[in-house]
C-alpha positions as CSV (number, residue, x, y, z in Angstrom):
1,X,0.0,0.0,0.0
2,X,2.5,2.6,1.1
3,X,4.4,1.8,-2.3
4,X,1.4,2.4,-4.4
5,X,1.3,6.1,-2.4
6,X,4.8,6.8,-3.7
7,X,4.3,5.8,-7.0
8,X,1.1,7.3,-7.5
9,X,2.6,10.9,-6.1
10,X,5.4,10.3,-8.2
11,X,3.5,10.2,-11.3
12,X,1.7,13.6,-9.9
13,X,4.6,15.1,-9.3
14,X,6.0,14.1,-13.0
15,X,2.4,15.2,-14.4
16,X,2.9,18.8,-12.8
17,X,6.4,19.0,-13.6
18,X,6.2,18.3,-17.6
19,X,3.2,20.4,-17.8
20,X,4.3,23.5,-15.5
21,X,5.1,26.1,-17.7
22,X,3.1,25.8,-20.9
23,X,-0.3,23.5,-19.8
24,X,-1.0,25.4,-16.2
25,X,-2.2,28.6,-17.7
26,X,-3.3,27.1,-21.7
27,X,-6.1,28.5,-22.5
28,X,-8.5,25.8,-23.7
29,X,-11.4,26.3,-26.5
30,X,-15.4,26.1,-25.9
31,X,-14.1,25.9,-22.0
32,X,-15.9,26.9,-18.6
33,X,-13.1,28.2,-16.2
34,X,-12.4,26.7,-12.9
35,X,-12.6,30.0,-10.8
36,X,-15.2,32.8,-10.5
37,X,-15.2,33.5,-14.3
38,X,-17.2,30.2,-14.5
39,X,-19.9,31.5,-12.2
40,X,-23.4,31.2,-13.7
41,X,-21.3,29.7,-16.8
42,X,-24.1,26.9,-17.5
43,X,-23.5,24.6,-21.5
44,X,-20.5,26.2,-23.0
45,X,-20.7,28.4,-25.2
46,X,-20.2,28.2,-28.9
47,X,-18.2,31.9,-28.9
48,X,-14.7,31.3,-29.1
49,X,-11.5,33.5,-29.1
50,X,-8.4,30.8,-28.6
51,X,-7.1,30.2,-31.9
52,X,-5.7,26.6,-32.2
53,X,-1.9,26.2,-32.1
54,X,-0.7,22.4,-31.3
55,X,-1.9,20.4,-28.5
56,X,-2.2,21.8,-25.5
57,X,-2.6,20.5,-21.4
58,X,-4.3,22.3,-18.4
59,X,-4.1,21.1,-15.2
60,X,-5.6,22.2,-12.3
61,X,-7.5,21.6,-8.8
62,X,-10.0,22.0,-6.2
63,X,-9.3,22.5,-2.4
64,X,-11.8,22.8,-0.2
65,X,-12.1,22.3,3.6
66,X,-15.1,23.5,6.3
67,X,-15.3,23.9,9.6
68,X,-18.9,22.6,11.1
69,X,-21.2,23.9,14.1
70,X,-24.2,22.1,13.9
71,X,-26.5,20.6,16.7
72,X,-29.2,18.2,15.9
73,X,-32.1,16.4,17.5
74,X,-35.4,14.3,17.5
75,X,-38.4,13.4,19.3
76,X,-36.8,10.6,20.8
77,X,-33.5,12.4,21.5
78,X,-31.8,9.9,19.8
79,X,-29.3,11.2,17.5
80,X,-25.2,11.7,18.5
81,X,-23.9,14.5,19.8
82,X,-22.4,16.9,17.5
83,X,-18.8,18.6,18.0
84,X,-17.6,21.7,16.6
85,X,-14.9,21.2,14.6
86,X,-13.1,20.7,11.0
87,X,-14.3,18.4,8.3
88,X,-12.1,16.0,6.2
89,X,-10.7,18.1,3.4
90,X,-11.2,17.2,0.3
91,X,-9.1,17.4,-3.0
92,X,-9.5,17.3,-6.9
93,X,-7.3,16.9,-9.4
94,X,-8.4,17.9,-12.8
95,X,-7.0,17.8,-16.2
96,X,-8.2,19.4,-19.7
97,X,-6.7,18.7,-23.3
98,X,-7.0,20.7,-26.5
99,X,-6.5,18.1,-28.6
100,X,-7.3,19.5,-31.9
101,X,-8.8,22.6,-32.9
102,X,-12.5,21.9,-31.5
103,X,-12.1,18.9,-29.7
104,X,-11.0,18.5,-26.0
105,X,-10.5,15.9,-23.1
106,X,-11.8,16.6,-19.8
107,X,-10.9,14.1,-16.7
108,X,-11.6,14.9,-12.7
109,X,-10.0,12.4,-10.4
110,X,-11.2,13.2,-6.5
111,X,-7.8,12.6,-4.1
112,X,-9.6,12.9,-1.2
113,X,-13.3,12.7,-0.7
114,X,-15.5,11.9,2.4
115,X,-16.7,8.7,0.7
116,X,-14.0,6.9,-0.7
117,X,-10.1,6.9,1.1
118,X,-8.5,6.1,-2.1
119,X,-8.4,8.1,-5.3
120,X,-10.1,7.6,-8.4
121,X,-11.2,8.6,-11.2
122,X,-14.5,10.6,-11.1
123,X,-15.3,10.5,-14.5
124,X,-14.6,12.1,-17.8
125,X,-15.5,13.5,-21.7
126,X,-14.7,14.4,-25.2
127,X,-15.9,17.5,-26.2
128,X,-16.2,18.1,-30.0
129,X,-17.3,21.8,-30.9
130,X,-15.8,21.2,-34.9
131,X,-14.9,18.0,-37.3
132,X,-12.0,19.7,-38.5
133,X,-10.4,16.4,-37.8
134,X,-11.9,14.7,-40.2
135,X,-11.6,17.5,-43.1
136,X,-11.3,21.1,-42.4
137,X,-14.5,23.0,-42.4
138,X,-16.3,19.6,-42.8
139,X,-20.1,20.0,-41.6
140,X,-18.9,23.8,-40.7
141,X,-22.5,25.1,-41.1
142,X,-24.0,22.5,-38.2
143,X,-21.0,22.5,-36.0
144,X,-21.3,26.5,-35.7
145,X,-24.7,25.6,-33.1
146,X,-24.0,22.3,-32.2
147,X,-21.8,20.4,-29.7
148,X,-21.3,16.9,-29.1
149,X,-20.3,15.2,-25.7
150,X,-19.5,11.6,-25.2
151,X,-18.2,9.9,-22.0
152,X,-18.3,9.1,-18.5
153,X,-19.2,11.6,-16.7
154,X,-22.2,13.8,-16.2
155,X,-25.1,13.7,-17.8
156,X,-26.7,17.7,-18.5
157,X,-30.3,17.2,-17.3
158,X,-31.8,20.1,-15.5
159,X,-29.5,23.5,-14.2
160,X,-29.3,22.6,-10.9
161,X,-25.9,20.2,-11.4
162,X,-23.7,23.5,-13.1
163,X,-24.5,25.0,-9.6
164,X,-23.3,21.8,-7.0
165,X,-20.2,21.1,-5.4
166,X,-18.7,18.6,-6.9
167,X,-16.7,16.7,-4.1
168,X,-13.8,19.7,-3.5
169,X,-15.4,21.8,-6.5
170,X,-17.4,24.1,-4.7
171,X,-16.8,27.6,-6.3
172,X,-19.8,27.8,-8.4
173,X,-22.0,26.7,-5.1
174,X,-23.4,29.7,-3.5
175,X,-23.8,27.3,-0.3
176,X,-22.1,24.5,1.4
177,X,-24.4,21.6,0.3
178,X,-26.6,20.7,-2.4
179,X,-30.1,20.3,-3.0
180,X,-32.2,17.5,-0.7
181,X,-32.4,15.9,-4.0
182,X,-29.3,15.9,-5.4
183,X,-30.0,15.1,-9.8
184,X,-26.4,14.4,-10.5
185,X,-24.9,10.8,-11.6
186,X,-21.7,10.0,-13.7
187,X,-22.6,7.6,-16.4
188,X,-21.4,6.4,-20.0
189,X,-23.4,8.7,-22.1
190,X,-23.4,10.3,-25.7
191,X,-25.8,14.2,-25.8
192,X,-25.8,16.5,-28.5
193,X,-26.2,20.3,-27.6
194,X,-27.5,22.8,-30.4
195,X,-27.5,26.7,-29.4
196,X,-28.5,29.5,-31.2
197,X,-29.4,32.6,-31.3
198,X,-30.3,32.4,-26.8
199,X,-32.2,28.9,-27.8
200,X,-30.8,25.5,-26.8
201,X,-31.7,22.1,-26.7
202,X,-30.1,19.0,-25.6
203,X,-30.9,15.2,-26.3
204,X,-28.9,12.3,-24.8
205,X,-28.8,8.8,-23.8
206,X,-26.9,6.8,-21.0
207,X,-27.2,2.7,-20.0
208,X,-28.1,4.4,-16.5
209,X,-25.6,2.5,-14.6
210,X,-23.1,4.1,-12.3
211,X,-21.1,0.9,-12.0
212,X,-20.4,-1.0,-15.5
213,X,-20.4,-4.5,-16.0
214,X,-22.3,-7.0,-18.1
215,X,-24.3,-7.9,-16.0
216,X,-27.1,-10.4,-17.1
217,X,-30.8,-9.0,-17.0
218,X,-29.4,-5.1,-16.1
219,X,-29.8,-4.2,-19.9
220,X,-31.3,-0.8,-19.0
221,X,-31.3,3.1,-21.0
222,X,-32.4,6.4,-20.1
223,X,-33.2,9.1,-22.3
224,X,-32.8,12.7,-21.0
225,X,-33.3,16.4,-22.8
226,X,-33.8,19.6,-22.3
227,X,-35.1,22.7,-24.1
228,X,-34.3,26.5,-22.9
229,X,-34.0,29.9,-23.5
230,X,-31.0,31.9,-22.2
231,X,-29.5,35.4,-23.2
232,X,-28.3,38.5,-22.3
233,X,-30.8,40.9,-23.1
234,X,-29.0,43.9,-22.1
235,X,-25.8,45.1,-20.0
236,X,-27.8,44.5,-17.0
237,X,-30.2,42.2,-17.7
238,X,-29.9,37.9,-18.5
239,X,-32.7,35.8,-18.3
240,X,-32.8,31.9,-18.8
241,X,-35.4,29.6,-18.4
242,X,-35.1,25.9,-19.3
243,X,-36.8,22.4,-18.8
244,X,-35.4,19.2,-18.8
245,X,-36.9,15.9,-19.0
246,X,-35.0,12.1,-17.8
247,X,-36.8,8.9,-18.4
248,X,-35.3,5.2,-17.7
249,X,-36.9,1.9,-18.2
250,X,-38.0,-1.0,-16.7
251,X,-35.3,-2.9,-18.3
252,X,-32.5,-1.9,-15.4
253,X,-32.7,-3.6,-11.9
254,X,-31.4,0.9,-10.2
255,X,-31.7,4.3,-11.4
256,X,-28.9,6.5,-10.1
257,X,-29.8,10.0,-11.1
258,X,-29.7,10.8,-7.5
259,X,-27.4,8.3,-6.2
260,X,-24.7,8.9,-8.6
261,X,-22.5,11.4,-6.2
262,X,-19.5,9.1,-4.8
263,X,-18.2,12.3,-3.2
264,X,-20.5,12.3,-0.2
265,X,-23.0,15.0,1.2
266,X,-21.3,18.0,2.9
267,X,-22.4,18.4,6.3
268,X,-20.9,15.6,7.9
269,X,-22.3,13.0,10.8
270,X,-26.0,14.3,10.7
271,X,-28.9,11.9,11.2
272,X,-27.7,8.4,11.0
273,X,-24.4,9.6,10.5
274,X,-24.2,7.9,6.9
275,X,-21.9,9.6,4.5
276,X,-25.5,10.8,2.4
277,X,-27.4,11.9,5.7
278,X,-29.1,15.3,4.8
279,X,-30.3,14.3,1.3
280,X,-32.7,12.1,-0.3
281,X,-33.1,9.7,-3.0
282,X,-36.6,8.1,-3.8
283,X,-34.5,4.5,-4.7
284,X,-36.7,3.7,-7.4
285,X,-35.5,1.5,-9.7
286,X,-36.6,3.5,-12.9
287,X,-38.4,6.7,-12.9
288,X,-39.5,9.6,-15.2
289,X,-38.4,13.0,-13.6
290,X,-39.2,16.5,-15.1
291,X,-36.9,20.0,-13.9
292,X,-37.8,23.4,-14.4
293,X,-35.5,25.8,-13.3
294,X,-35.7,29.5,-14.0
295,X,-32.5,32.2,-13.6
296,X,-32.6,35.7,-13.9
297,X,-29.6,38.5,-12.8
298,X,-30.6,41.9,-13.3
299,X,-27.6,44.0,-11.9
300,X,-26.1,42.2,-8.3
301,X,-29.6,40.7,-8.0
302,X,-29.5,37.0,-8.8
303,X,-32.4,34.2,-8.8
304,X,-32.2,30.8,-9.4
305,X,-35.1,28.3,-8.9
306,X,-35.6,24.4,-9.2
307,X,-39.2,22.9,-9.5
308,X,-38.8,19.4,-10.0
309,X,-40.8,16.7,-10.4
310,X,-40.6,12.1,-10.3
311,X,-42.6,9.6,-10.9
312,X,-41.9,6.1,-10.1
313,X,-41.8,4.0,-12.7
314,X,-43.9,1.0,-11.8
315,X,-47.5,2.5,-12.2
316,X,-48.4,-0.2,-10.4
317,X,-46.8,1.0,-6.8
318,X,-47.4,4.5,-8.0
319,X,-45.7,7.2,-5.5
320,X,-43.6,10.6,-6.7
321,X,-42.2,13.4,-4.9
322,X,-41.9,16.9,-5.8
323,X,-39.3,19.4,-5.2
324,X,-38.7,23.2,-5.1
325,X,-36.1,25.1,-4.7
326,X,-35.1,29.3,-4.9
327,X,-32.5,30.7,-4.2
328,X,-31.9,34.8,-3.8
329,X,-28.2,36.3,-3.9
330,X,-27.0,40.0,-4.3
331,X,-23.6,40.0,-5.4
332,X,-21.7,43.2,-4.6
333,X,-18.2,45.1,-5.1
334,X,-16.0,46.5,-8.1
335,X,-16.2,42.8,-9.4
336,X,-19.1,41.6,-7.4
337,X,-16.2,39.6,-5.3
338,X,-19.1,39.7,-2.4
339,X,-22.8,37.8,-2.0
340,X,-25.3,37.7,0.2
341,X,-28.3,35.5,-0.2
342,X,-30.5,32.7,1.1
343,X,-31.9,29.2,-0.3
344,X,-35.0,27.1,0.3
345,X,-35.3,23.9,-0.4
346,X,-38.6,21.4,0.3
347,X,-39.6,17.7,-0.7
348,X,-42.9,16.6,-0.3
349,X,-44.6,13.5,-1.5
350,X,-44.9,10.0,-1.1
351,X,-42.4,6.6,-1.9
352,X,-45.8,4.4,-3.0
353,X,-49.1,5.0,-3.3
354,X,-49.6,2.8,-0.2
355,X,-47.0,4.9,2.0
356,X,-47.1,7.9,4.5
357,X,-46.4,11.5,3.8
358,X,-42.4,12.7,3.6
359,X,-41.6,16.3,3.9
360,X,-38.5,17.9,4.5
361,X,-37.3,21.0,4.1
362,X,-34.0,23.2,4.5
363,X,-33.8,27.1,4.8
364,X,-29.5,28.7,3.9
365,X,-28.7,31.4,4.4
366,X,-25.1,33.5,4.2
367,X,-22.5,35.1,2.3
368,X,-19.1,35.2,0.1
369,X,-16.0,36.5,-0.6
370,X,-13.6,35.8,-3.5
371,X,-10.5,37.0,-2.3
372,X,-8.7,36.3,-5.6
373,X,-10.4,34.7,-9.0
374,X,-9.0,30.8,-7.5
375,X,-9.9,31.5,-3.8
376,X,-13.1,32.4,-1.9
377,X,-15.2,31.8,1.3
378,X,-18.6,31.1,2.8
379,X,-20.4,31.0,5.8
380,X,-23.8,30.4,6.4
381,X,-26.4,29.0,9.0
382,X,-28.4,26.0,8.1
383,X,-31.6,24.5,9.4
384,X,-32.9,21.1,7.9
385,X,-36.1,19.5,9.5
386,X,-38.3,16.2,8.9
387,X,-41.8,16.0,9.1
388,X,-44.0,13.4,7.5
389,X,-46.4,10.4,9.1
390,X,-43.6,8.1,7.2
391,X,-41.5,9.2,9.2
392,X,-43.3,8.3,13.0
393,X,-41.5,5.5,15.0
394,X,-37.8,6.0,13.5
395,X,-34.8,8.0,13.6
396,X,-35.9,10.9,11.4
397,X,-39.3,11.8,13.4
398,X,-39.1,15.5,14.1
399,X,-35.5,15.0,13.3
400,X,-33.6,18.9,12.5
401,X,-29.9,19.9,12.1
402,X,-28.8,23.1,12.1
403,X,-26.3,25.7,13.2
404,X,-23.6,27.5,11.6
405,X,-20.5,26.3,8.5
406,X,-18.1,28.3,7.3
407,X,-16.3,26.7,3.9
408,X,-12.8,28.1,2.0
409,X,-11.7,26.7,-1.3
410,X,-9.2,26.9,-3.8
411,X,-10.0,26.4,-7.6
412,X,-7.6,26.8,-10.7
């Protein structure tokens, strides 16, 4: 083990080293930055400005540790005693490549994460904004709107997910955690993007497996779009409004559009203490789920909304839950390196037809500051509650967390 530590730093180290003067700072093409610039950055965008000149390697990373003061309790006054102190930090390590003009490699690999001791690889893609590898200017006129992802990584159904931490990515989050129901899962998948003129649509397909194997009788898909409207209507003014659509079929034995984080959640030893405590996933085994989410900055003011809505899949057991979620910032200062803002967040529905009522709902709110482009802070108080007759008899009747986090991270 300790041998497979050296050599695995070693290889880091000889990474970094080849790469530190021309692949740190390359600018790569059709590319979201890893710092404030990406903020509110959503599908990239067909706009380009870095001419192609020979392949070229960025690589970067995520840093990100918290300090936690939370209480919690129940109606049985059953849950652990919380302490005040630092979470495990937690550490990307990510790596673009222009490889030809219009086509590029991303790959995140998580060093540390509260889920998993050991590093691995997160997932990845290949981005393809042109064909110019195949003939220069070939299919010109299509590829000016159109972009087309394929690998293992995230799938783009609804907004939410371009907002999430992302295990030590946590820049773009206005907050420390994510939504109750966190839509994000990293699986083999091929989607096509077409933008233009502030329209967009999206239309993909994935085996919906977080895990591949062959495995007999777990021959599953799941097809997922989305159709929006986002532009900048004037200096002050962007509006976007999109809605996405994810449907899997009976063919697959799990459905792991919100299981698919191997990160872990962010507040840390809450509830059962699992390393997922604090969200939910309805655990169905396929589903059809619909998200709305509207976005609107006029000036500093900012709003961002998810309405979201599943349905399990077996009609016969029936069941569905529905969530909503707004959040409000007003981002301040010469370069709006300040926020201030707050989030709520509620799911309500039922697991079958047959079951009780679930509710829970969680109420952020807090503030930023990027204290360079790469490194930034937040702090916020949090208060998460459950309520619900499903709920009666176990650990999570008139179960709440709350108190107070305070998060830095680095991001280049």
């Amino acid at each position: 083990m300790k041998t497979k530590i050296i050599n695995s730093l070693l290889v880091v180290a000889l990474i970094l080293g080849v790469t530190s003067v021309s692949a740190q700072r390359a600018d790569m093409q059709y590319y979201r930055k890893n710092d404030k610039n990406g903020i509110n950055v959503f599908e990239t965008s067909k706009d380009n400005d870095v001419p192609f000149d020979g392949m070229k390697v960025r690589v970067g990373g995520d840093f990100n540790l918290q300090f936690q003061g939370l209480t919690q309790t129940n109606s049985g006054d059953s849950l652990a005693e919380l302490s005040n102190n630092f979470n495990l930090p937690s550490a990307n390590l990510n790596m673009d490549v222009q490889l030809y003009d219009g086509l590029r490699l991303h790959m995140r690999t998580y060093l540390s994460s509260r889920h998993h001791t050991e590093a691995y690889v997160k997932g990845g893609y290949l981005q393809i904004d042109k064909l110019d590898f195949i003939q220069p200017g070939f299919l010109s006129g299509v590829m000016q709107y159109t972009t087309i992802k394929v690998g293992m990584d995230d799938i783009n159904y609804g907004d939410a997910h371009f907002r999430r931490s992302d295990n030590a990515n946590t820049i773009f989050n206005p907050f420390v955690g994510n939504y109750i129901m966190d839509a994000f899962t990293t699986e083999p998948f091929a989607e096509v993007t077409v933008q233009h003129s502030g329209f967009l649509g999206v239309i993909g397909m994935t085996n919906g497996r977080l895990n591949q194997s062959p495995t007999p009788g777990d021959d599953g898909f799941v097809l997922y779009g989305k159709l929006g409207y986002d532009n900048q209507l004037s200096d002050d003014l962007r509006l976007r409004l999109t809605g996405s659509v994810y449907s899997s079929n009976d063919k697959g034995t799990r459905d792991y559009l919100y299981a698919g984080d191997r990160s872990g959640a962010n507040y840390f030893k809450v509830l059962d203490g699992g390393d997922f405590a604090g969200r939910f996933n309805p655990g169905y085994a396929y589903q059809t789920a619909v998200q709305i989410n509207p976005f609107v900055k006029y000036k500093g003011v900012e709003f961002f909304g998810v309405l979201e809505f599943i349905n399990n899949g077996d009609s016969d057991a029936g069941g569905g839950f529905t969530q909503v979620g707004a959040e409000a910032l007003y981002r301040f200062g010469g370069t709006e390196q300040f926020y201030v803002g707050g989030r709520y967040n509620q799911i309500t529905g039922k697991q079958t037809d047959a079951s009780q009522d679930i509710d829970i709902n969680r109420f952020n709110v807090g503030g930023g500051w990027f204290l360079t482009e790469n490194v930034m802070t937040k702090l916020e108080y949090v208060n998460q509650a459950y309520d619900g007759k499903a709920y009666e008899g176990t650990l999570y009747q008139g179960a709440e967390f709350k108190g107070i986090m305070l998060e830095a991270t680095i991001a280049f």
